[in-house]
N, C-alpha and C positions, 0 to 999 in steps of 0.2 A: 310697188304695192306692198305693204306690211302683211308678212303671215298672218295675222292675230285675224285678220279679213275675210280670211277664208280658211280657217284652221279646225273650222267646228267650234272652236271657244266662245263663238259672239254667236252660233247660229240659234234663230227662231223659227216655232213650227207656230203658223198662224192659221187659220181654216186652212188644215191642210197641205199647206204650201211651205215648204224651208225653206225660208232664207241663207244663207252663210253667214249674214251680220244682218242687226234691225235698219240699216241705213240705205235710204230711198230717195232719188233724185224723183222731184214732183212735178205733175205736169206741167210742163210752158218749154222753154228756149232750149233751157237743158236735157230735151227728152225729146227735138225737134224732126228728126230724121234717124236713121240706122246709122251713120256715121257718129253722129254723136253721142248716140244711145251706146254702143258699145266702146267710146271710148271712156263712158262714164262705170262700165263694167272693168274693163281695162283698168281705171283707177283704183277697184276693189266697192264698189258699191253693191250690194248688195240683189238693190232689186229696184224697177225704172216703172216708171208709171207718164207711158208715154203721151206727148202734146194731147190735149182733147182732138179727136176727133167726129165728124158728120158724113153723112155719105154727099157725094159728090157734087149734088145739083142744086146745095146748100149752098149762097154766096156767102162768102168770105173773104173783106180785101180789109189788109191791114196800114196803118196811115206810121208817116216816118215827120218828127220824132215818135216814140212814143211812150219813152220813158221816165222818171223822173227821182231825183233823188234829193232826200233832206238830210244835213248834217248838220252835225250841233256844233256849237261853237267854235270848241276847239280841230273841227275838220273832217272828224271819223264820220262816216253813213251810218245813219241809226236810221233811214228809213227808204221806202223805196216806193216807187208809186207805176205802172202800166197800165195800156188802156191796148194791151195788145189782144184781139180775138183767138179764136180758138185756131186749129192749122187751117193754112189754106192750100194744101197740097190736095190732091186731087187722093178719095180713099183706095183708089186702086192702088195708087205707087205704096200708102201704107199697106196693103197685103203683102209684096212686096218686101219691105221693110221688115215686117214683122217675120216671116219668115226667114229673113238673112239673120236678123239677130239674134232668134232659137235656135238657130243653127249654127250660129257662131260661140252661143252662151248657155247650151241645154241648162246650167248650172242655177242661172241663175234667174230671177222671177219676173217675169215681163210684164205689165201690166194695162192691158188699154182702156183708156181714158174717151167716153163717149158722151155726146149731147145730142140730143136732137128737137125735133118740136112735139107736141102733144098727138100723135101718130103711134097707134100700139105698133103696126107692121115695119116702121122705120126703126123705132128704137130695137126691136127684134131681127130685123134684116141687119144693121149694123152689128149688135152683138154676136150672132153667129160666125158673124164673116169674121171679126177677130180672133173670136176664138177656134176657128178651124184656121188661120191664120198663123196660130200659133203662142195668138197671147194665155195668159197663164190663167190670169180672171181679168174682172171687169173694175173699173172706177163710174161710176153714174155723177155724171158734171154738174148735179144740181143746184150749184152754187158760184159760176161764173158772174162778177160784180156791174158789168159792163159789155155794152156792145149790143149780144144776143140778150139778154133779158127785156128790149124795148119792141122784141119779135115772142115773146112769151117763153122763152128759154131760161138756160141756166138759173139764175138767183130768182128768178121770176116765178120759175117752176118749184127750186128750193123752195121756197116762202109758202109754197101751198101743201101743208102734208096731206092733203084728200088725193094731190096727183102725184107724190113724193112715192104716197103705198101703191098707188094702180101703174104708175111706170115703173116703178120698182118690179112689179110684180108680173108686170110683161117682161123687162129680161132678164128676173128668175126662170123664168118657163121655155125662154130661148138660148136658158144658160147650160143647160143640163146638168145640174150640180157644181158644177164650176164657180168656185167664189163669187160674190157679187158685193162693192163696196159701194156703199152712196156716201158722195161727197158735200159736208153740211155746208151753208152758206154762214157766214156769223152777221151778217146781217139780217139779224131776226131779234125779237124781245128773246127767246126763250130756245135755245139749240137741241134740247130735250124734246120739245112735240116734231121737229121735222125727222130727229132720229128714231124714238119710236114708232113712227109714220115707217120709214124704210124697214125697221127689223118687223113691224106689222105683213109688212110686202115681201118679207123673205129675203130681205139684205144677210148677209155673211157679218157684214161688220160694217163702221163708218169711218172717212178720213177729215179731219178738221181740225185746225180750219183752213176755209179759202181766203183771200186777201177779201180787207174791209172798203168798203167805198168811201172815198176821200177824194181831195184834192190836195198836192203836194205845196203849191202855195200859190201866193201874186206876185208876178214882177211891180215893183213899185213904180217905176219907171214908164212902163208899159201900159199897165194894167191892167194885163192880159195872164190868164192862168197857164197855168204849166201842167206837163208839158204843151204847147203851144203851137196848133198846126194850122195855119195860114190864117193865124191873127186869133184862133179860136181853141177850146178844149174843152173839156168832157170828164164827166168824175172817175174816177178807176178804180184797180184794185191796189190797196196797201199793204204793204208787206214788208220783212227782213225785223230787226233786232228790236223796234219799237212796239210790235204786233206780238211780242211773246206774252208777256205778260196778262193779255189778255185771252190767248190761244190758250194756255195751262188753265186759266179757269175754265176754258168750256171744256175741254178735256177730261177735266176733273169732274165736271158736271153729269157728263155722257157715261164716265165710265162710273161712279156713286149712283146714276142711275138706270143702269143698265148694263151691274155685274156679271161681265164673261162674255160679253160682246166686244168681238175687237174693235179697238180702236187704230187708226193711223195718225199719230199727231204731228201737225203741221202748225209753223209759223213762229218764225225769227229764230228758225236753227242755224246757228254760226260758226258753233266751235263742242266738243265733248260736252262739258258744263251745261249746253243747253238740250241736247238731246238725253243726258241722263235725266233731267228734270219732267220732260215729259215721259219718259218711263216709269218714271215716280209716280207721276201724274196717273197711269192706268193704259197710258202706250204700249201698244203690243213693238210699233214697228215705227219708226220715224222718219217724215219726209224732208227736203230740202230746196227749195229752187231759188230762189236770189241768193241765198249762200254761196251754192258752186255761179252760179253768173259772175259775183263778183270776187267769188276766191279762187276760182277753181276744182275741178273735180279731184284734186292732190288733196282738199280737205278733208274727204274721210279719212284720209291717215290719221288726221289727229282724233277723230272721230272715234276711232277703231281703240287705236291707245288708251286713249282718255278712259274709256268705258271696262276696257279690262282692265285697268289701273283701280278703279272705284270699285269692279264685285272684288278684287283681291282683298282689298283696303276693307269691303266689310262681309269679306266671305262669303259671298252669293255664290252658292253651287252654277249658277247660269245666268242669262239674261231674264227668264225669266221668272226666277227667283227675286227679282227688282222690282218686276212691274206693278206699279199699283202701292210701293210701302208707304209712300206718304197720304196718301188717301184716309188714312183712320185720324191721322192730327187735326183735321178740318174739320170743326165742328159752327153750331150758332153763337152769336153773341152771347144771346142771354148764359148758354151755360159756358162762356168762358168768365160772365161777372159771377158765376156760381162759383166757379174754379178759384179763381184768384179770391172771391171770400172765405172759400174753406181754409186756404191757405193761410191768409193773415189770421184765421181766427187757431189755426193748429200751432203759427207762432207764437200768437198770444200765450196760447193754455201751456205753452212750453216754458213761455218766460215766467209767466205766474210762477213756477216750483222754482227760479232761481230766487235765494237769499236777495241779493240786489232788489230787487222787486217789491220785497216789505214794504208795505206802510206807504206805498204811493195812492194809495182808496182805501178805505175802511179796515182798519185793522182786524177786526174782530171779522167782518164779512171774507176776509182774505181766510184766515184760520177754519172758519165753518165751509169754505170750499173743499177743503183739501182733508174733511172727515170722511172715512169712510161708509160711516152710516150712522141714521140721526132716527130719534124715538118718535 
């Protein structure tokens, strides 16, 4: 594990909570059980934002294949596709869990990832029990793309901000001050009304995005989509290197409009390069999960590097001295056609005073510009 990780250098303080570095394994495979979770600690990551979890008498069965991946021509994965559910470990063994890993990691930030159905006492019975468990705060799942949303769940729930604010604002009230993050769906027109709906409800902050509903492709041959489980499939969630460029804009969106609310930005982080951009963007903290799936949790090294390599490179006292700089360059069209006229018209009036310039339009009108003052 590289010092820089854990040295203070990268550390953020977010509602409260310090990180040692902004770098967060997000919820799914990567975040699966305690053995994993703390070997993703062990790597130097920061802070885990464990599988979603339901309280127990929730069904949950998950189907094999269930993955799927797209790459471009030349062979690299630019993109990723799962139709996997939320855990289906029973929520006791996660007490359990969560506990061995506080105790294994006081350090470092735990964070449990919750869904449930439109039930105040469920969604408040599960958040208590994690956080006397041991988690640090909450993740609110209202943005799972598949599975649970055809039972009124996750994205389903997402998509509605009238029940965005009132769950939300049921485990504010079971949270006792303990952060609470709602997690946006991007399949929505507009990722701003579900977010203000949560910080309406007493949200801490929000993490987005979640993967987009897609399908990864058709076997031609077949004519069966993919992934493809006994002849049949289902739309999923999309995600990894293809998903950023759209993730940064809602990013940038949430946080232009809704200065000083943390953000957690997720989606197509791969390598340093990409999670500085979401800090740019108005990230407090940055997530990861098909990254380490297919790189490995050895990838926040470069991570860790990368990032103090760049505040050195332009003297950012901190990480949070970063967040958020590029946010002021984003403006509307219209005044970037105002910009770029000012501009050619400042070059004009510059070349008018060179000699060169004589006598190309009216001589005489050339002369009476450059008086300084006329009767």
């Amino acid at each position: 594990m590289s010092s820089i990780l854990t040295d203070g250098s990268l550390a953020v303080v977010v509602n409260g909570m310090t990180f040692p570095n902004p770098f967060v394994i997000g919820s799914g495979p990567p975040s699966t059980n305690a053995t994993v979770i703390s070997k993703a600690f062990a790597a130097g990551w920061g802070g885990v934002v464990a599988k979603t979890t339901s309280l127990t008498d929730n069904p949950v069965v998950n189907v094999q294949p269930r993955y799927g991946k797209l790459n471009s021509p030349s062979g690299d994965s630019i993109g990723f596709q799962n139709i996997e559910l939320i855990s289906d470990r029973p929520f006791e063994d996660w007490e359990v869990d969560f506990r061995k890993v506080k105790d294994a990691w006081p350090d470092r930030i735990l964070i449990g990832s919750i869904m449930e159905c439109y039930d105040k006492s469920r969604w408040q019975e599960l958040a208590s029990r994690c956080l006397a468990a041991g988690c640090d705060s909450l993740e609110l799942n209202f943005s799972c793309p598949h599975g649970h949303p055809e039972s009124g769940m996750g994205a389903a729930m997402g998509q509605n901000p009238a029940m965005v604010e009132e769950v939300t604002r049921w485990v504010v009230e079971a949270a006792g001050g303990r952060p609470v993050w709602a997690k946006m769906t991007p399949n929505i027109t507009d990722i701003r009304i579900p977010a203000r709906a949560a910080k309406a409800g007493g949200a801490d902050g929000v993490a987005a995005i979640n993967t987009i509903l897609s399908t990864i492709g058709i076997n031609l041959k077949t004519l069966r989509p993919t992934p493809t489980v006994e002849g049949h499939s289902t739309y999923g969630g999309y995600s990894y290197r293809a998903v950023k460029p759209i993730a940064l804009r809602m990013v940038g969106e949430l946080a232009t409009d809704q200065p000083g609310f943390a953000i957690s930005g997720i989606g197509g982080v791969t390598c340093a390069v990409d999670a500085i951009e979401f800090l740019l963007m108005g990230a407090s903290t940055v997530q990861s999960c098909t990254g380490p799936m297919l790189q490995g949790f050895e990838m926040v090294t470069e991570l860790g590097e990368g990032l103090g390599a760049f505040l050195a490179q332009h003297s950012f006292a901190d990480v949070h001295a970063a967040i958020g700089k590029s946010l002021p360059y984003f403006t509307t069209h219209h005044h970037l056609v105002e910009l770029q006229a000012a501009k050619k018209a400042a070059k004009a009036e510059a070349l008018a005073n060179r000699d060169t310039e004589w006598g190309k339009k009216d001589f005489v009108a050339e002369a009476g510009n450059l008086v300084s003052s006329k009767d």
